[in-house]
Backbone as numpy.savetxt, mean C-alpha at the origin, in Angstrom:
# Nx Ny Nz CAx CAy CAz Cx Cy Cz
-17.91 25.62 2.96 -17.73 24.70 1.88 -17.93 25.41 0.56
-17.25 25.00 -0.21 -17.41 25.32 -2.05 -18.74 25.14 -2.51
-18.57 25.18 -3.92 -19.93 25.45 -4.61 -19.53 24.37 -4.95
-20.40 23.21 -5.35 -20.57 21.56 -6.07 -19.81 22.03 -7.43
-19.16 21.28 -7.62 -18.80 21.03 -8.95 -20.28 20.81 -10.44
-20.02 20.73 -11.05 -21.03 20.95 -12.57 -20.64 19.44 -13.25
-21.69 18.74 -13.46 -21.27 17.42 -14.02 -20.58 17.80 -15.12
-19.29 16.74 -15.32 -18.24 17.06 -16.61 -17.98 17.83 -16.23
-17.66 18.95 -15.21 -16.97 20.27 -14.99 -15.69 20.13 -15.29
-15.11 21.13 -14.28 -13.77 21.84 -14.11 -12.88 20.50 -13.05
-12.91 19.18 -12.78 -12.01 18.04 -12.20 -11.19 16.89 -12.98
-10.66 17.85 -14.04 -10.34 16.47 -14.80 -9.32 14.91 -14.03
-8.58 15.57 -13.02 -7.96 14.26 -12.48 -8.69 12.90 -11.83
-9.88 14.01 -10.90 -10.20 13.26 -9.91 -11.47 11.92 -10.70
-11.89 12.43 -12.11 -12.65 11.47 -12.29 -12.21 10.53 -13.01
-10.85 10.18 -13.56 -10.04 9.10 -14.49 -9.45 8.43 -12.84
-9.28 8.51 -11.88 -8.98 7.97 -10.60 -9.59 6.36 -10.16
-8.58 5.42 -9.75 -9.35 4.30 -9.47 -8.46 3.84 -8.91
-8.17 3.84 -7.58 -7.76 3.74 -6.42 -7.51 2.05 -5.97
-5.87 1.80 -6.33 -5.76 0.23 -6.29 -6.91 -0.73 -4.53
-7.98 -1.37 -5.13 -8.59 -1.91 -3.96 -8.04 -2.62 -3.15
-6.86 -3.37 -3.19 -5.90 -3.83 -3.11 -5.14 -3.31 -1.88
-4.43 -2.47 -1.80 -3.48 -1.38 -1.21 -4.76 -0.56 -0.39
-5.68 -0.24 -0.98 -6.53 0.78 -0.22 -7.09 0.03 1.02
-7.13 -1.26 1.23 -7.47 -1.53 2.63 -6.41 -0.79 3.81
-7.20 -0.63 4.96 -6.11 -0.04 5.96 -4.85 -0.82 6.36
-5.12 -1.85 6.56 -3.90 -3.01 6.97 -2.28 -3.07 6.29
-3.36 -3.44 4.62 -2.68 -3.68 3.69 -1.97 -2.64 3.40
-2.34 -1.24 3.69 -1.48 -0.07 3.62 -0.44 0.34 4.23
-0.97 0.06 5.23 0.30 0.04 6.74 1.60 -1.19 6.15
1.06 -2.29 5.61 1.76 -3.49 5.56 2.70 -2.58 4.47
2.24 -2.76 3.67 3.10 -1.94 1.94 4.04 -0.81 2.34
3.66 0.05 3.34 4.33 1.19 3.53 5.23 1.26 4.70
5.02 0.25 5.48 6.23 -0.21 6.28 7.07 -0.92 5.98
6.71 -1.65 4.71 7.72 -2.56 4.07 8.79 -1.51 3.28
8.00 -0.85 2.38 8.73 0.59 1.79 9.21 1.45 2.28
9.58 1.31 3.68 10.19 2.79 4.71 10.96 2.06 4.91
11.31 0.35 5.11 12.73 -0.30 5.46 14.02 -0.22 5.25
14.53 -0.07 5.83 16.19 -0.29 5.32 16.10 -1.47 5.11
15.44 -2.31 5.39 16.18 -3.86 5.23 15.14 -4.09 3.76
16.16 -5.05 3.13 15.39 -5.71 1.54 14.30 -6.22 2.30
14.21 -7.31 3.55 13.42 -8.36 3.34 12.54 -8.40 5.75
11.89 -8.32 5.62 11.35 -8.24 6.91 10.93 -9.63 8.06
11.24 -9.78 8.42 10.58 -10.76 9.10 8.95 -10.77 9.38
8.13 -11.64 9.44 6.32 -11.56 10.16 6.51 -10.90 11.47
7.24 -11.96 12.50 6.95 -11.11 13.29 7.38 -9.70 13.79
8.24 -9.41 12.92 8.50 -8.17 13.07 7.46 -7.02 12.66
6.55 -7.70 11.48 5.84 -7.03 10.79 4.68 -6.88 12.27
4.44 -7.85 12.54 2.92 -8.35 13.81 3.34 -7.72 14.52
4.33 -7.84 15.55 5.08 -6.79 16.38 4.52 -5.07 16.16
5.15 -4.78 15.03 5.43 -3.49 14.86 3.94 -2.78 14.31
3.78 -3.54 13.83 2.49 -3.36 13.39 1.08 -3.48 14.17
1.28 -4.06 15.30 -0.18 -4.40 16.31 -0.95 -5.62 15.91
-0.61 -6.17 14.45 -1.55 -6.95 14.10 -1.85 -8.03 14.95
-2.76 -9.33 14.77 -2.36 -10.49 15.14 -1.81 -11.09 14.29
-1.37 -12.80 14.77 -0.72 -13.58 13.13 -1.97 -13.62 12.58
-2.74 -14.23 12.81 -4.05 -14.61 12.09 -3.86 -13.56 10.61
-4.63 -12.03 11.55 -4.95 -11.52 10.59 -3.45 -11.13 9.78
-2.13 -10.37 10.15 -1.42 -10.46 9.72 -1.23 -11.52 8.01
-1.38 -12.74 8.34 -1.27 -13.72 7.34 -2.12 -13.72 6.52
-3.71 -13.40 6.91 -4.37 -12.81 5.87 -3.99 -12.19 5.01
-3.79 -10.88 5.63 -3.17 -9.57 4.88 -1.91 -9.85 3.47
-1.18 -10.87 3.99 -0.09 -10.93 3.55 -0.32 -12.02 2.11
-1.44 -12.95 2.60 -1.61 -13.51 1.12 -1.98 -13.10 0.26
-2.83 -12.13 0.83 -3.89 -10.87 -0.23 -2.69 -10.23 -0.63
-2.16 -9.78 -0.65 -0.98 -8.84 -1.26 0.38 -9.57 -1.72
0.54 -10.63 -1.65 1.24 -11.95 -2.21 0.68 -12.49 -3.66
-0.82 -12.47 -3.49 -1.78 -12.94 -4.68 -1.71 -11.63 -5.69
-1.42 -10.56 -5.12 -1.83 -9.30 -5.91 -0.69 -9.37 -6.73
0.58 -10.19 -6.10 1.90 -9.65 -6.77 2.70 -8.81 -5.91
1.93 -8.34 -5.09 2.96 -7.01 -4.38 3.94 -7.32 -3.48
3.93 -9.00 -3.02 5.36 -8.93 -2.17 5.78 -10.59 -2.29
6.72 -10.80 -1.40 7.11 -12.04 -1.68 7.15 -12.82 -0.54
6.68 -13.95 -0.14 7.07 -14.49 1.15 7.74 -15.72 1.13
9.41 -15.86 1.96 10.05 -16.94 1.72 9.97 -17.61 3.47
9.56 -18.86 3.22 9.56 -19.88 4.84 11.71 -20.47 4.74
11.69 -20.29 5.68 12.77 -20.82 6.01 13.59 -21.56 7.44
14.82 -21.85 7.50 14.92 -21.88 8.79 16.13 -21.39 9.12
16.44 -20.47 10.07 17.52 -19.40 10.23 18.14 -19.43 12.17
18.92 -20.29 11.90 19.99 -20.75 13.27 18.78 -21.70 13.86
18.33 -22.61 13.44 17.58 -24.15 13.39 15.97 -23.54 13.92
15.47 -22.06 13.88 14.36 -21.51 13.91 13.60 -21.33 12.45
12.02 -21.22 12.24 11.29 -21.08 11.28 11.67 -19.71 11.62
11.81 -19.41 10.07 12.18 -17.93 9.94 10.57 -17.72 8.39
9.75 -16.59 8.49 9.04 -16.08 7.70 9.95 -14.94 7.16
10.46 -14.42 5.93 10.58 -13.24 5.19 9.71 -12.47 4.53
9.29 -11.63 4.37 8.63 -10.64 3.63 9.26 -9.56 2.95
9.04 -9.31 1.70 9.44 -8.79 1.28 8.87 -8.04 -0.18
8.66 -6.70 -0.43 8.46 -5.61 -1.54 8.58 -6.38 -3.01
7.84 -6.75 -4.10 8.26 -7.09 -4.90 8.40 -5.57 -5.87
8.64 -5.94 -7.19 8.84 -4.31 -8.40 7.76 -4.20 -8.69
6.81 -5.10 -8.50 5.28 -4.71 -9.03 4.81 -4.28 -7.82
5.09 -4.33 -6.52 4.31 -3.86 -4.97 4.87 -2.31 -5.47
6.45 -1.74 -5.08 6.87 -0.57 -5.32 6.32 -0.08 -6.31
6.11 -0.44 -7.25 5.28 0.20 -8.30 3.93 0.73 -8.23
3.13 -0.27 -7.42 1.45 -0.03 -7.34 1.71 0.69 -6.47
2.18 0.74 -5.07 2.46 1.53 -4.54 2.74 3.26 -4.64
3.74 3.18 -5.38 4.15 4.56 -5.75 2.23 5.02 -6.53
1.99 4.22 -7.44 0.64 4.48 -8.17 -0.42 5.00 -7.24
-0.31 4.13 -6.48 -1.23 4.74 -5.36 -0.91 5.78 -4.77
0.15 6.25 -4.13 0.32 7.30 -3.57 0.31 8.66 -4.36
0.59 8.62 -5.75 0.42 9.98 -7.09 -1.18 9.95 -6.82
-2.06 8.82 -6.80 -3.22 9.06 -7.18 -3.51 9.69 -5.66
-3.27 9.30 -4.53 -3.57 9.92 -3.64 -3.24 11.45 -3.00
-1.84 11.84 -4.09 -1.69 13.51 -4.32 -2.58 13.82 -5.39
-3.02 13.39 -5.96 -3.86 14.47 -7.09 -5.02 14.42 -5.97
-5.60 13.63 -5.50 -6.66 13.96 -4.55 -6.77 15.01 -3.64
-5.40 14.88 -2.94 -5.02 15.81 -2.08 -4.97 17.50 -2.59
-4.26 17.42 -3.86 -4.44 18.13 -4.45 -5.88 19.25 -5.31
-6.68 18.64 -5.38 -8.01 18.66 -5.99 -8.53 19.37 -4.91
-8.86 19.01 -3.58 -8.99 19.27 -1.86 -8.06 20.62 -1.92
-7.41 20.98 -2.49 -6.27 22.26 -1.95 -6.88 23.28 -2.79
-7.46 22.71 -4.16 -7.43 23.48 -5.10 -6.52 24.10 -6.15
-5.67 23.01 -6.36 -4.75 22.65 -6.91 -4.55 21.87 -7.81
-5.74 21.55 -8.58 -5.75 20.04 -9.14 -4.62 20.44 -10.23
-4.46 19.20 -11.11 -3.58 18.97 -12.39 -3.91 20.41 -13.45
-2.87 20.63 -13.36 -3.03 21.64 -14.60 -3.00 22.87 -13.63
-3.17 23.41 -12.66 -3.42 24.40 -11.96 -1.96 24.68 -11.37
């Protein structure tokens, strides 16, 4: 292992960092980033529960928490006389998203020894 860093040292990225709490749950990450690897605009639940392992329960949790945040959209419907759930990425999810993942390369980065500026 390295030598500790020096308070105020040599890390300028890693200490302006604040990691959306939001997105940083595990679930909610998986949820965001499987939504963002789709070809399709808009997902079905259970496709999400399916693919994902979740249950509905928690699934639906997950999904209001990140509905409330802004980050996606959920439309109820009914599709060939079935309840159809959609899910779907809003511009503010892709956005925090992407945010999160830069902040999670400068981290990565910092760990390499590579930080900003280097």
């Amino acid at each position: 292992m390295g030598t500790p860093a020096e308070p105020g040292g040599n890390r300028p990225g890693i200490a302006g960092l604040d990691l959306d709490k939001v997105i940083h749950e595990r679930a909610r990450l998986r949820v965001l980033t499987y939504l963002a690897s789709s070809a399709q605009v808009e997902t079905g639940f259970t496709e999400l529960r399916d693919e994902l392992g979740f249950s509905s329960g928690n699934l639906s949790v997950q999904l209001k928490t990140l509905e409330a945040a802004g980050y996606l959209r959920i439309e109820k419907r009914f599709v060939r006389n079935k309840s159809f759930t959609g899910v779907s990425l809003t511009v503010d999810g892709h956005r925090a998203l992407s945010a999160y993942l830069a902040e999670l390369e400068v981290i990565i980065a910092s760990l390499k020894g590579q930080g900003p500026g280097k």
